[in-house]
C-alpha positions as CSV (number, residue, x, y, z in Angstrom):
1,X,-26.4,9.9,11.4
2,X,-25.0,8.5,8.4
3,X,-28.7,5.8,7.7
4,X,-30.5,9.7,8.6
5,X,-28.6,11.2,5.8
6,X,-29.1,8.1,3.3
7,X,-32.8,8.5,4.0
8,X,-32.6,12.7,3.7
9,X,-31.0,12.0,-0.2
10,X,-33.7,9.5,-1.1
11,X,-36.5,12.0,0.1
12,X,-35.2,14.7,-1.5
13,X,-34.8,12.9,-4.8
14,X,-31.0,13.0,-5.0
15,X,-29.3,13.1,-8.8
16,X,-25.9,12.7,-9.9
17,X,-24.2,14.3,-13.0
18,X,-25.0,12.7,-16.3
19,X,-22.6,10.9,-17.6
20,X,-21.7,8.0,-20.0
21,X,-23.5,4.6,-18.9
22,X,-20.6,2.5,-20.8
23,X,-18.2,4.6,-18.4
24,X,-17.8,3.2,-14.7
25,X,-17.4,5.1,-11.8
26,X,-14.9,4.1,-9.3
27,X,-14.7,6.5,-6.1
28,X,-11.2,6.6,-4.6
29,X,-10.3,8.6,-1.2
30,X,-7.1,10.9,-2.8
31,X,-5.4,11.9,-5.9
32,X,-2.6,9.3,-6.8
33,X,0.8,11.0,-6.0
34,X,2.2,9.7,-9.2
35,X,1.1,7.4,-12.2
36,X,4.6,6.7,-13.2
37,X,4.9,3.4,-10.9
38,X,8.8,3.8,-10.6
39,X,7.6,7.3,-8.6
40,X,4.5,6.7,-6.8
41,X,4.7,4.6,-3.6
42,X,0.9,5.9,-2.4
43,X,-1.9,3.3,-2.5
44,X,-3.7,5.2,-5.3
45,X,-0.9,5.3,-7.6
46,X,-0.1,1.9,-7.2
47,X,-3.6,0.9,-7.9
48,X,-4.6,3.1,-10.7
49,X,-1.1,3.1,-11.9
50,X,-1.3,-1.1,-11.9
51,X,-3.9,-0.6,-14.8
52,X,-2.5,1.9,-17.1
53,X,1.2,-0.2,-16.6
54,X,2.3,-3.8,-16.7
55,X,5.2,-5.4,-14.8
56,X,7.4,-7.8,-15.8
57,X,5.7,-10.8,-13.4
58,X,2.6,-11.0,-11.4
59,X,1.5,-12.1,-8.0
60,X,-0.4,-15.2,-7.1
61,X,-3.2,-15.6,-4.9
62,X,-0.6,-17.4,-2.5
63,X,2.8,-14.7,-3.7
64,X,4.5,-16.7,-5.8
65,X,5.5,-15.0,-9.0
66,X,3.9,-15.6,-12.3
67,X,5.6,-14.7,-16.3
68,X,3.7,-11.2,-17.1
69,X,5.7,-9.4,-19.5
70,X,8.7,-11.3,-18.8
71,X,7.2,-15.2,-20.3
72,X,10.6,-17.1,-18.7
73,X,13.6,-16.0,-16.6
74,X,16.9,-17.9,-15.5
75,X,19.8,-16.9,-13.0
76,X,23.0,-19.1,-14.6
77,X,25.0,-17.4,-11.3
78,X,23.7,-15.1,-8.2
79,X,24.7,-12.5,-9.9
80,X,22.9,-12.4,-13.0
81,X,19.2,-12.8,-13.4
82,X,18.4,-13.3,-17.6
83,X,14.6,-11.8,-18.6
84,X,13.0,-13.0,-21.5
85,X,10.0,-10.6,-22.8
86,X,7.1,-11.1,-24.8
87,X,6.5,-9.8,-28.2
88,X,4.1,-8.9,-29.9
89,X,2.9,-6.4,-27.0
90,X,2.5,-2.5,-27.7
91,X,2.4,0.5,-25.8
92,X,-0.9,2.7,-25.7
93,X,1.3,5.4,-28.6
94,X,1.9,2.5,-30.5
95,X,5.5,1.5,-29.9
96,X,6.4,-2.1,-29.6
97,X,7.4,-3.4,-26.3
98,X,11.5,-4.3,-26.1
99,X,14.3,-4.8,-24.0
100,X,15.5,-1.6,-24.1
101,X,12.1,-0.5,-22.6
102,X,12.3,-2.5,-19.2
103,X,16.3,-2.0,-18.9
104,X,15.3,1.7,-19.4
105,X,13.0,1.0,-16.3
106,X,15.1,-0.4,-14.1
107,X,18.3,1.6,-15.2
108,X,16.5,5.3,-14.6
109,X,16.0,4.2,-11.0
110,X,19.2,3.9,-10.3
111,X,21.0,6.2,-12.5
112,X,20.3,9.3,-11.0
113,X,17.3,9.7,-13.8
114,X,14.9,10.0,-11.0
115,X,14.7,10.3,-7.6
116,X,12.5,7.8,-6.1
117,X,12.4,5.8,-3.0
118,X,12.2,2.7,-5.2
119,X,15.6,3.3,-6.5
120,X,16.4,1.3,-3.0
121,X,14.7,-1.8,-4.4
122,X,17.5,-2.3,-7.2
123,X,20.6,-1.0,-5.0
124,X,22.2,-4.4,-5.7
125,X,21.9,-3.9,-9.5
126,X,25.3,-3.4,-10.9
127,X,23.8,-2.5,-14.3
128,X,21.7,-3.9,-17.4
129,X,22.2,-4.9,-20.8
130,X,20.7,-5.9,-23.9
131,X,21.3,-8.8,-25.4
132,X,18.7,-8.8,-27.7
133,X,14.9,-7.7,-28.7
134,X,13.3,-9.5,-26.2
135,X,16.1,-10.2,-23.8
136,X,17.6,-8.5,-21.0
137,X,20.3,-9.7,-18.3
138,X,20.4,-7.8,-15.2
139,X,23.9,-7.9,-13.6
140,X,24.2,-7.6,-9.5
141,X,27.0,-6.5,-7.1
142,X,25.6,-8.8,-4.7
143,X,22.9,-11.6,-4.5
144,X,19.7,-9.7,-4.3
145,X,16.9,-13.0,-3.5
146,X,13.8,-10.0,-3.6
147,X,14.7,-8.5,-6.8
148,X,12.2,-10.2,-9.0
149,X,9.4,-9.6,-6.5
150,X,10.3,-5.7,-6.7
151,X,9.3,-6.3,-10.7
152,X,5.7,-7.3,-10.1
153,X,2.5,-5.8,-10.2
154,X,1.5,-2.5,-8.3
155,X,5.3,-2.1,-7.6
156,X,7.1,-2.1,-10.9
157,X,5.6,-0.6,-14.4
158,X,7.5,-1.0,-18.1
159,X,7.4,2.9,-18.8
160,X,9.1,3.5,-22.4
161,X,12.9,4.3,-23.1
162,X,13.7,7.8,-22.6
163,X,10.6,8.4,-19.9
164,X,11.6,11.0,-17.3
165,X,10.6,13.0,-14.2
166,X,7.1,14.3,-15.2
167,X,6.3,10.9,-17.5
168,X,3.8,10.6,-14.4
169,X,1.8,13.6,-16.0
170,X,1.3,11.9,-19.0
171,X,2.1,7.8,-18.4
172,X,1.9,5.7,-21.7
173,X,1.7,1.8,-20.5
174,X,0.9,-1.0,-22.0
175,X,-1.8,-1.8,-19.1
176,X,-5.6,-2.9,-20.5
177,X,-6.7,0.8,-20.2
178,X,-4.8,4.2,-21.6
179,X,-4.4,7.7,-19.8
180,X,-7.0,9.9,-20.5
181,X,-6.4,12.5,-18.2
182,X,-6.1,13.6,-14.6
183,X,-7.3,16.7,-12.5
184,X,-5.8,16.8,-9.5
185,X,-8.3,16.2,-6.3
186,X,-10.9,15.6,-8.7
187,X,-10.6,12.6,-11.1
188,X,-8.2,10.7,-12.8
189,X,-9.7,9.5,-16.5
190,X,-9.1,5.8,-18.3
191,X,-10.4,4.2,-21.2
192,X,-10.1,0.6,-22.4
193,X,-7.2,-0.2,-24.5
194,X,-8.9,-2.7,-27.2
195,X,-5.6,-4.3,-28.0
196,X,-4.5,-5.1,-24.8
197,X,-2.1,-8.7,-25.3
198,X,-3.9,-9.9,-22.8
199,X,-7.3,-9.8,-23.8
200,X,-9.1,-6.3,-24.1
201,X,-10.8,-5.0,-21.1
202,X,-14.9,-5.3,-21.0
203,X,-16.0,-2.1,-20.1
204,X,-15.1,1.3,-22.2
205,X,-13.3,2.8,-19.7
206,X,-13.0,4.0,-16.1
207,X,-13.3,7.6,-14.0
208,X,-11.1,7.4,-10.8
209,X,-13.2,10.1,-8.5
210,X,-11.8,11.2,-5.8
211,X,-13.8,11.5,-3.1
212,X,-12.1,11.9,0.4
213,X,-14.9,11.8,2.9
214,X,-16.5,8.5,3.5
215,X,-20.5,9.4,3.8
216,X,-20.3,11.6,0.2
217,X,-18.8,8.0,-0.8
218,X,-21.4,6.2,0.8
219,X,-24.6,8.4,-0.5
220,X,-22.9,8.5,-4.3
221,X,-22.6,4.6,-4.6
222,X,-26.1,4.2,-2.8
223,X,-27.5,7.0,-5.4
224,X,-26.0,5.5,-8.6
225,X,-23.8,8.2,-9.2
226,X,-20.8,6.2,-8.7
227,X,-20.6,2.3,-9.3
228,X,-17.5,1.1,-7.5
229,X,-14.8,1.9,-3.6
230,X,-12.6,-0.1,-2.3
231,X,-11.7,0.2,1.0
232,X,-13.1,3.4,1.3
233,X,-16.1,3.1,3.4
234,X,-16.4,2.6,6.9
235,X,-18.0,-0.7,7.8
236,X,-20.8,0.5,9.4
237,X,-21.5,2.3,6.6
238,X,-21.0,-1.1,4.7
239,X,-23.4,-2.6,7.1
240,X,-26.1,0.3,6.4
241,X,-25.4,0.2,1.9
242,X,-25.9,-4.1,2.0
243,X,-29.7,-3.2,3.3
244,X,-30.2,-1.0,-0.3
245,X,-31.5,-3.1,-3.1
246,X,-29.1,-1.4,-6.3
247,X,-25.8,-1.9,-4.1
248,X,-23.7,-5.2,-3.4
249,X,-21.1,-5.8,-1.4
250,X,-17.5,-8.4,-1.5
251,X,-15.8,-9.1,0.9
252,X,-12.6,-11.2,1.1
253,X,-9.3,-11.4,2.9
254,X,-6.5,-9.1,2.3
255,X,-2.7,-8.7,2.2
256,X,-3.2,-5.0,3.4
257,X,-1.2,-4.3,6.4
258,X,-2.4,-0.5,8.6
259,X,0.1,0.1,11.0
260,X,1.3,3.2,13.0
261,X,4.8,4.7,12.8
262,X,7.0,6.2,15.1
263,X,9.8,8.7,14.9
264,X,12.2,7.1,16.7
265,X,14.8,9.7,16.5
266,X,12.1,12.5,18.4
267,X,13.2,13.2,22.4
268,X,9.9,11.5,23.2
269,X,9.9,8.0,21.5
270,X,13.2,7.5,21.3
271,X,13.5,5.5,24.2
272,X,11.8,2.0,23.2
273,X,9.8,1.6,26.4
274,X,8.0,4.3,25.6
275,X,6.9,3.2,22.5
276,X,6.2,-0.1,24.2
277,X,3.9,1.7,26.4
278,X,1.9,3.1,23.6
279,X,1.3,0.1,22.0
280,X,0.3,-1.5,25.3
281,X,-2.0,1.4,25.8
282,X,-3.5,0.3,22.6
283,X,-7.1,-2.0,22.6
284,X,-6.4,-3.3,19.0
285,X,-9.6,-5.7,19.4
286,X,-11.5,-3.3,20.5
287,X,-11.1,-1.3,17.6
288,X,-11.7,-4.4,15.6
289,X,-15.0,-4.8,17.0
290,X,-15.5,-1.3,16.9
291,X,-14.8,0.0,13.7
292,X,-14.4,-3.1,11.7
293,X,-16.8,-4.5,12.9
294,X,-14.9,-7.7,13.4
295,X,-13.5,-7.8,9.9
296,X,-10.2,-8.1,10.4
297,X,-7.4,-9.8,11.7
298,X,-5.2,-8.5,14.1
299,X,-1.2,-8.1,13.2
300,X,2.3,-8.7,14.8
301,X,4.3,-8.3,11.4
302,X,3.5,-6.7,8.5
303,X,3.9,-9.7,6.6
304,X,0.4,-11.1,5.7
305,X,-1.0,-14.3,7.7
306,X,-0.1,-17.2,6.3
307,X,3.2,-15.8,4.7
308,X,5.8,-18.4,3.9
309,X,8.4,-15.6,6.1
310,X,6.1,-14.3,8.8
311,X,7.2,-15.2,12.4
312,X,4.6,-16.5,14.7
313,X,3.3,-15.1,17.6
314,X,4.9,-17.4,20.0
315,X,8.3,-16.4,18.4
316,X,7.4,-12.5,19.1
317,X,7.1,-10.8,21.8
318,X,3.8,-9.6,22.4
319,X,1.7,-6.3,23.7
320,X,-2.0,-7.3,24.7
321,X,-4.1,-4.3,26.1
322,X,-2.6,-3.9,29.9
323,X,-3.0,-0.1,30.7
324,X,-0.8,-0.7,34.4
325,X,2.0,-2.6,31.8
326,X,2.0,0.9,29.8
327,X,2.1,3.4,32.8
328,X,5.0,0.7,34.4
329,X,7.3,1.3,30.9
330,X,6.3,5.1,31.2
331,X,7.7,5.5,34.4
332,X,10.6,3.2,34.3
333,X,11.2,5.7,31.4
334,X,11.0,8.9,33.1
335,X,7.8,10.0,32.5
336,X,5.8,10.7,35.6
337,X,2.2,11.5,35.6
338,X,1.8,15.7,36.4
339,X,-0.7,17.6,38.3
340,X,-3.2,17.0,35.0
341,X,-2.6,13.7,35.2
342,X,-0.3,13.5,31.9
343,X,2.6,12.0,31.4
344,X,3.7,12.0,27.7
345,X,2.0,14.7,24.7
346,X,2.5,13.5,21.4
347,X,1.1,14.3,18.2
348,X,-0.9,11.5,15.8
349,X,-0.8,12.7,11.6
350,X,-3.0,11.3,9.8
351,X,-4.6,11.7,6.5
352,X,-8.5,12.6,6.4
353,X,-9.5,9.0,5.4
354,X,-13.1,8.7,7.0
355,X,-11.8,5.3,9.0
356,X,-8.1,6.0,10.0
357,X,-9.5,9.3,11.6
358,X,-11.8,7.1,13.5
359,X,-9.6,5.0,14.2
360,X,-7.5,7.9,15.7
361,X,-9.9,9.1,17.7
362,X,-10.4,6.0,19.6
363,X,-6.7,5.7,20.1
364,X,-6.7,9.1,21.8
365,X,-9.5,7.7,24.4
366,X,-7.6,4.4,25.3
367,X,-4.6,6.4,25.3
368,X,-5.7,9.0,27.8
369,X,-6.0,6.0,30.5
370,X,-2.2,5.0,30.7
371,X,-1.4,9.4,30.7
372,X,-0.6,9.7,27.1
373,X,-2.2,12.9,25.4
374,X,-2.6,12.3,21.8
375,X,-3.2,15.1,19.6
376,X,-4.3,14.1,16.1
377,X,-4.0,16.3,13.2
378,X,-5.5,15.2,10.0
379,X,-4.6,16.5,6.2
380,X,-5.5,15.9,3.0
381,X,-3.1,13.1,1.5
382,X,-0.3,15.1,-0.4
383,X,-0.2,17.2,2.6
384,X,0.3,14.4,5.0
385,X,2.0,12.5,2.8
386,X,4.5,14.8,2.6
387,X,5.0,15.3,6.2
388,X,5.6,11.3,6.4
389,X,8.2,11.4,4.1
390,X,10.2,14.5,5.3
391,X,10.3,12.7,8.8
392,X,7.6,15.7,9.7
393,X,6.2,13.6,12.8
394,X,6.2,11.8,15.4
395,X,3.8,9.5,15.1
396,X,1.6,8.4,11.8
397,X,-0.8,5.8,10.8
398,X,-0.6,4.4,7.3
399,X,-1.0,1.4,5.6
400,X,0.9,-1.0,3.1
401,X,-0.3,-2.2,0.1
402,X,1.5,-4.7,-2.1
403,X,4.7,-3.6,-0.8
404,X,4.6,-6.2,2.4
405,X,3.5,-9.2,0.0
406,X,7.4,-10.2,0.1
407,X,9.5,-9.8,3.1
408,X,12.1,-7.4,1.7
409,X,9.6,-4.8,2.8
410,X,11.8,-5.2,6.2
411,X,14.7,-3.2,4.4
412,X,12.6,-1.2,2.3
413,X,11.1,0.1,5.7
414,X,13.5,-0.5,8.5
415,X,17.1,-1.0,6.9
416,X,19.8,2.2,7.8
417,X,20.1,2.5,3.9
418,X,16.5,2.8,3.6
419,X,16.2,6.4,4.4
420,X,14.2,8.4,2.2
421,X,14.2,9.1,-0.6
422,X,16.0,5.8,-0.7
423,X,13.3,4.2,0.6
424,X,10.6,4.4,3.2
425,X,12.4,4.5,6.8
426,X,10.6,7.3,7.2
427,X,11.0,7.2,11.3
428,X,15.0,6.8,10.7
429,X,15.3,3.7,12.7
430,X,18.6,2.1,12.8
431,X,20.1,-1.1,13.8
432,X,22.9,-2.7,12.9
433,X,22.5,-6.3,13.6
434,X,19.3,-5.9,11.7
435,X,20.8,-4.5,8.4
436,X,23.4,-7.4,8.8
437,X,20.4,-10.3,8.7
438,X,18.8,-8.0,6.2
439,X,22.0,-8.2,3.9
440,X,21.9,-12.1,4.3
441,X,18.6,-12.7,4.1
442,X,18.4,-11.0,1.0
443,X,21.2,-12.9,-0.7
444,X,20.1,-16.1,0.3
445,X,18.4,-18.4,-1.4
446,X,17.4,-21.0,0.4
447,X,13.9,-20.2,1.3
448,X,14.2,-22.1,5.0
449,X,17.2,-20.1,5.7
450,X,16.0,-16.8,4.6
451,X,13.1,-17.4,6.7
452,X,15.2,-18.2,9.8
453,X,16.8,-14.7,9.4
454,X,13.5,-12.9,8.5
455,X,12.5,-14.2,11.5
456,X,15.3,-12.8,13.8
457,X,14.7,-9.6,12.3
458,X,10.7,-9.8,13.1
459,X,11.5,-10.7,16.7
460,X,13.8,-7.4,17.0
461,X,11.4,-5.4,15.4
462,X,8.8,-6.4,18.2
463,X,11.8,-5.8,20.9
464,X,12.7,-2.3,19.8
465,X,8.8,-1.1,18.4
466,X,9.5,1.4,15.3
467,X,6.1,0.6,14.7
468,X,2.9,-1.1,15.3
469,X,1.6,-3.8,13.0
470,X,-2.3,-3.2,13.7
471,X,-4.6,-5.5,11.7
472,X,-4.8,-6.7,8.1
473,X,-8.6,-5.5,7.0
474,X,-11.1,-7.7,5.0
475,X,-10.9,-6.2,1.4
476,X,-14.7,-5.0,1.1
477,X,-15.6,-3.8,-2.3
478,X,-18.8,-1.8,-2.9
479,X,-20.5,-2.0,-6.2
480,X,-23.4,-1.3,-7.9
481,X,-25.8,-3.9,-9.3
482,X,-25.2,-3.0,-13.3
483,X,-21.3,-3.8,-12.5
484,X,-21.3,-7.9,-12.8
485,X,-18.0,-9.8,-12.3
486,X,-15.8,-7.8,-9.5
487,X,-13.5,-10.6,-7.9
488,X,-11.2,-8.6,-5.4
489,X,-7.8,-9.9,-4.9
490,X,-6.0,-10.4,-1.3
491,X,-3.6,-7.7,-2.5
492,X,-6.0,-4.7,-3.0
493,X,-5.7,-4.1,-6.6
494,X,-8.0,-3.4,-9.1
495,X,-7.3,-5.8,-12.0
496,X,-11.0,-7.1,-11.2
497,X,-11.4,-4.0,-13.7
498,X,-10.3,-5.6,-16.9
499,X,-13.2,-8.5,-16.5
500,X,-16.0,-6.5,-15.2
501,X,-19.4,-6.3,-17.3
502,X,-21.6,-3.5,-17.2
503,X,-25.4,-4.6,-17.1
C-alpha cells in the first residue's frame, strides 16, 4: 500500500508549497508540549527545545558530562556543588548570560514559580546563590549524586531571570537558532542565531512540521517537500524511501528506551501476576522482526545497553514469550477464562504515532492467545498525553528520551515522591524499600556502590512489573540529498542541526 501510494504521487506529479531553499524542513509527529525546557517533558519539546536552549553541561557519546555553559564545577562538601559559567555568551534579545540567569532556572522549579514535573529533579536543592557574575553555588539538604546530569542537554535549558509560566510561548535561549514562531499542530519556526558562542549554525534556519501520520511523512520527504524525520517513519517505509534516488538514510544506535506502563493502582493490574502475565503474553522479538525490521535491541531496564548502572539479564528476572506461563499467573490470580474465552479486558492509550499504533495492534493479536482483550485507543499527543499524566489509564506505551541516559530516571519514574506533577510516576507505584535504595543511591558517590543499589532496585522493578522495558530502537534519520552532514546522536537529539550544509 504505502510503495502503491509513493508510485500514485510520482504519476500524478506531486508538488509541495514553495518555500525558502536556505530553509530546511524537518517533519516531526506532534506539536512540542512546551519550549520552556524546565516545562516540557515530551520528546518534541526536548528536542526542538535542546536547540533554541543551552544547558549548563552536555552528554557524551558514552554519558559522561561535558563543560557547556558551565566551563568547570567543584563540590568542596556533598552539599554544595560550585558552577562556574562562561562569559561572553548572549541570549537571542541580547542580554548577556550570568549567574543570576541559571540560579533563576533552577530556583523557579522549586519555588513554587512553576509547576513542573522537573521540579522533582532538584528536590534536594536547599537553595542557590550568587557569588558572583559567572559563579553560582548550589546548596543541598542532602547529597544529590544525579543533580548535575539533571542540568544537561534536552533536560535542563538557561531561560532568563524573571521567565515565568507562558515563557514557553515565547522562549528566548541562547541555543544556535532563535524562536521564530509556533502554530500549534502545524509548525514550529527557527532561524540560525549568527552569534551563537559556539560557532554559528550553517543553515538559515529550520521549520519543525508537524506531521502525525507516517505515510504523509514518508511521500513529503520522498517528494522534496520536506528534507529531514527522525524516528518518525516506519521501517518498512524506511526500507521502501532508501530505493529513491533524492532520499538517504542514517542509521545508528540509540539511548531511546519505548516501554509500556501500567496503572498499578487500577482493580485489574494491581495484582503483579497479572501484569507478569501480560508481559509474558508479549512476543517482543517478534515485533522486532516485524515492525523494526530487526533494528533494535530488546530491553529489560530502561537504562541504555552498555550503561555503566544497567543490571544484566542474568541479575533480572526475565519474561520470554510463554503464552501457558501467562494464562498460569492469570489464573493463579483470579482470572478465569469465560464462555468467550476472556479472562482480563483492559484498555491500551496510545498516541496516533504511525509505529506505536502498530505496534499496538500486534500486541492485541499475541494478547488474545493467553485471554487478554486489549482495546487500544489512540489520540493525538496533547490528548494522550494528558491522559498519561492525570493517571487517565490503565495501560500506555511511551517512550523515553534523554531522561533514562542517567539512572536517576528510576526516582523520576518509580519513586513514591515522584508523583505527578512531581515527576512522572504516572502509574502511582510505590515501594518502600525501593525509595530507600533510591535515597542512597542518589547520595552516593562511589560509582561501584551506587551501581550495586541501582541494581537492587532494577531487579525489584522486574519482580513487581510497573512497566515493560520493550526495545531500544536504531536511531534512523531520513534526509534528503541537498542536506549534507546529518550525524545522529545515540540520544535522539537534533544538534546534528547546527553542522548541517544545505547543497
Amino acid at each position: 500500500m504505502f510503495l502503491l501510494l509513493l508510485c500514485v504521487c510520482a504519476l500524478a506529479g506531486c508538488r509541495g508549497r514553495v518555500r525558502d531553499p536556505r530553509m530546511v524542513v524537518m517533519i516531526i509527529e506532534s506539536s512540542p508540549n512546551n519550549l520552556d525546557l524546565r516545562q516540557g517533558t515530551d520528546a518534541q519539546s526536548e528536542r526542538v527545545g535542546g536547540v533554541i536552549f543551552d544547558a549548563l553541561v552536555k552528554k557524551d557519546e558514552h554519558y559522561n558530562l561535558k563543560p557547556w555553559l558551565a566551563t568547570s564545577w567543584e563540590q568542596p562538601d556533598p552539599l554544595t556543588l560550585v558552577i562556574h559559567l562562561r562569559d561572553g555568551v548572549r541570549f537571542h534579545d541580547g542580554r548577556p548570560l550570568e549567574a543570576e540567569d541559571a540560579a533563576w532556572t533552577i530556583r523557579s522549579m522549586i519555588d513554587g514559580t512553576l509547576i513542573t514535573a522537573k521540579g522533582g529533579a532538584f528536590a534536594a536543592v536547599e537553595r542557590v546563590e550568587v557569588r558572583d557574575r559567572l559563579t553560582l553555588m548550589v546548596r543541598l539538604k542532602r547529597p544529590d549524586a544525579g543533580l548535575l546530569f539533571n542540568m544537561s542537554d534536552g533536560l535542563f535549558g538557561v531561560v532568563p531571570r524573571g521567565a515565568g509560566r507562558d515563557f514557553g510561548l515565547h522562549p528566548v535561549g541562547t541555543g544556535p537558532f532563535r524562536f521564530v514562531s509556533a502554530v500549534q499542530d502545524k509548525e514550529v519556526v527557527v532561524a540560525r542565531n549568527p552569534d551563537y558562542w559556539a560557532g554559528a549554525p550553517k543553515i538559515d534556519g529550520v521549520r519543525f512540521a508537524v506531521v502525525p501520520d507516517a505515510i504523509t511523512s514518508a511521500l513529503e520527504l520522498r517528494k522534496g517537500s520536506a528534507d529531514l524525520a527522525s524516528n518518525v517513519l516506519t521501517f518498512d517505509m524506511l526500507h521502501t524511501l532508501e530505493e529513491a534516488p533524492n532520499v538517504a538514510v542514517e542509521s545508528g544506535p540509540s539511548s531511546v528506551a519505548i516501554y509500556t506502563n501500567f496503572n498499578v493502582n487500577d482493580p485489574l493490574l494491581r495484582d503483579r501476576r497479572v501484569r507478569q502475565a501480560i508481559a509474558c503474553a508479549m512476543d517482543r522479538q517478534a515485533i522486532v522482526d516485524a515492525i523494526w525490521r530487526g533494528q533494535a535491541r530488546l530491553a529489560s531496564t530502561l537504562l541504555p545497553a552498555g550503561h555503566w548502572a544497567a543490571a544484566s539479564d542474568a541479575e533480572m528476572v526475565q519474561y520470554p514469550h510463554d503464552v501457558a506461563r501467562a494464562e498460569r499467573l492469570l489464573e493463579e490470580a483470579g482470572f478465569h477464562r469465560g464462555a468467550d474465552g476472556v479472562r482480563l479486558r483492559i484498555t491500551l492509550k496510545t498516541s496516533t504515532d504511525e509505529t506505536t499504533r502498530l505496534m499496538a495492534a500486534v500486541l492485541q493479536q499475541q494478547l488474545r492467545a493467553a485471554g487478554i482483550r486489549l482495546e487500544i485507543r489512540s489520540a493525538e499527543f496533547g490528548t494522550f498525553y494528558s491522559d498519561v499524566t492525570r493517571g487517565a489509564f490503565q495501560m500506555y506505551a511511551l517512550r523515553w528520551i534523554g531522561s533514562n541516559e542517567d539512572p536517576d530516571i528510576f526516582r523520576y519514574a518509580y519513586a513514591t515522591n515522584s508523583f505527578p506533577p512531581k515527576g512522572a510516576n504516572r502509574g502511582r507505584y510505590s515501594n518502600a524499600h525501593v525509595d530507600a535504595l533510591l535515597a542512597s543511591a542518589g547520595g552516593e558517590t562511589d560509582q561501584a556502590n551506587r551501581r550495586a543499589e541501582y541494581v537492587e532496585v532494577q531487579k525489584i522493578l522486574a519482580e513487581d512489573l510497573p512497566g515493560i522495558p520493550l526495545w531500544y530502537p536504531n536511531n534512523e534519520v531520513v534526509h534528503s540529498r541537498r542536506i549534507e552532514g546529518v550525524r545522529p546522536t545515540g540520544s535522539g537529539t537534533f544538534d546534528y542541526l547546527r553542522e548541517i550544509t544545505v547543497r
